[in-house]
C-alpha positions in Angstrom: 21.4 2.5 -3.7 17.4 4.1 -3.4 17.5 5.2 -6.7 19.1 1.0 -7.9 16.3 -0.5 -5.5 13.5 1.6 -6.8 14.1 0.5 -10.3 14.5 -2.7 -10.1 11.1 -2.6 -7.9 9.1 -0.8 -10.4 10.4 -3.2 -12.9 9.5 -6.6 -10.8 6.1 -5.5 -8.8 6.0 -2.3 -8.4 4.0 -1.0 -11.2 1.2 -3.4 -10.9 1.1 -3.0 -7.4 0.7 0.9 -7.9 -1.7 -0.2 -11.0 -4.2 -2.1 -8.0 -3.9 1.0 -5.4 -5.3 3.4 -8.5 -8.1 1.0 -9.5 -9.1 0.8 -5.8 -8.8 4.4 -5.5 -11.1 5.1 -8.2 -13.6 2.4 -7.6 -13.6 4.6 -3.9 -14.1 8.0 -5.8 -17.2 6.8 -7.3 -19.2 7.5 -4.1 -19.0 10.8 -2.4 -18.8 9.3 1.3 -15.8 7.3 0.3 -13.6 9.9 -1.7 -11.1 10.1 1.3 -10.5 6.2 0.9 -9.7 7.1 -2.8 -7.0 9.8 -1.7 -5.7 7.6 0.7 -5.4 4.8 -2.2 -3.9 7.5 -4.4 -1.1 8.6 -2.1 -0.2 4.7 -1.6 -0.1 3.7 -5.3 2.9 6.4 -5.1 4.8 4.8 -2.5 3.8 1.3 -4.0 5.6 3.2 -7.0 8.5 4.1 -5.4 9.0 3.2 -1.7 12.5 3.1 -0.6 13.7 6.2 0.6 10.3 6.7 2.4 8.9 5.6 5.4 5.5 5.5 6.9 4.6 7.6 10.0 1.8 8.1 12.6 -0.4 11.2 11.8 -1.5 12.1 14.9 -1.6 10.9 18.1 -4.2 8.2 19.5 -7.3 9.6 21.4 -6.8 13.3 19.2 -9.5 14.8 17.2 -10.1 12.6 13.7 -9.0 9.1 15.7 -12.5 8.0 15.4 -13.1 8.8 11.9 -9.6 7.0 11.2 -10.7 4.3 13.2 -14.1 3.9 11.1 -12.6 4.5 8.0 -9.4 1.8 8.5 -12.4 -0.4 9.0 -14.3 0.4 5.7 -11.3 0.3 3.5 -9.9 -2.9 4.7 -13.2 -4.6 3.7 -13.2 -3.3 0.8 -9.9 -3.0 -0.7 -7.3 -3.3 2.0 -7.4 -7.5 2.3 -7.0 -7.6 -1.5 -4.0 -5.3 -1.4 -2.3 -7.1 1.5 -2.7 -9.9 -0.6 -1.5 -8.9 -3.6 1.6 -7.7 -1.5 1.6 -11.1 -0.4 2.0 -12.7 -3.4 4.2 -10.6 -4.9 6.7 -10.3 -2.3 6.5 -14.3 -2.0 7.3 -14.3 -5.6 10.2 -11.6 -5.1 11.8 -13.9 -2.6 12.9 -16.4 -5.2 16.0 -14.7 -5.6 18.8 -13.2 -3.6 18.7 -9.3 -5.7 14.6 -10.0 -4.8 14.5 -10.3 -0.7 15.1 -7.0 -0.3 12.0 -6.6 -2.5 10.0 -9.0 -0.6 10.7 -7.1 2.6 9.6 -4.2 1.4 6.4 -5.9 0.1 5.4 -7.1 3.3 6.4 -3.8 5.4 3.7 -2.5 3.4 1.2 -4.3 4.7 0.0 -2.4 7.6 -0.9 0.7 5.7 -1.9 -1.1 2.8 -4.6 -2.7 5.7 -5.1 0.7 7.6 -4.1 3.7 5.7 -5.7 6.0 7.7 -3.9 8.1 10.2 -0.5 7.6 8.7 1.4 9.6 6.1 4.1 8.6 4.2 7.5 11.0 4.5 10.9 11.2 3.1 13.0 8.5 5.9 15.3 11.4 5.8 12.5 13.7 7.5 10.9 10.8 9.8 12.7 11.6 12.5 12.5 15.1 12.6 8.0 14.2 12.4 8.3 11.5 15.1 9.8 14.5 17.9 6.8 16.2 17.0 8.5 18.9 14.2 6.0 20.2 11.2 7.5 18.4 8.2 6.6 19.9 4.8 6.9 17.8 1.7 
């Protein structure tokens, strides 16, 4: 059913919405200060690709090391790039819900939202393996 839904997404949104994270990303790599906001964008054009079967997670824990830089960062990108994306989730998930084979689409589209708004200090893992992360296991991908 993952591999039927992940089709039909890349075929109705999905690749465009992948297309946006990539020309954020490397409108972020042009400056050296704001190369991590272009990794960040990379890693979520591939789950904008292909999300179902993946699930985002909580990199590490609030008040740890790197939760300030998060914090500031988060900030930064939703400025610059995370409103637009939200709102290009927005739209397409609003056009996605049209249909009955499209809500399950549109769902998805706006489940994105929060790490297409605040990317950092989250990491996107296999839903098989998000259990196993949240109970505090090392997950390798």
């Amino acid at each position: 059913m993952r591999l039927l839904l992940n089709i039909i997404w890349l075929l109705f949104g999905g690749l465009w919405l992948a297309l946006g994270y990539v020309f954020f990303g490397v409108i972020a790599c042009l400056l050296i200060v704001t190369i991590p906001a272009g990794v960040a964008s990379f890693r979520m054009a591939s789950y904008a690709l292909w999300p179902f079967g993946r699930t985002v997670v909580e990199r590490s824990r609030p008040g740890s090391a790197g939760a300030a830089g998060a914090a500031v960062m988060n900030v930064v990108w939703f400025l610059v790039a995370g409103l637009w994306l939200a709102l290009g989730h927005i739209t397409t998930a609003a056009a996605q819900a049209v249909t009955i084979v499209g809500l399950p689409l549109a769902v998805a589209n706006v489940k994105m939202i929060p790490v297409t708004c605040f990317p950092f200090g989250k990491e996107i893992v296999s839903s098989d393996r998000a259990g196993a992360y949240a109970e505090g296991y090392t997950v390798r991908l």
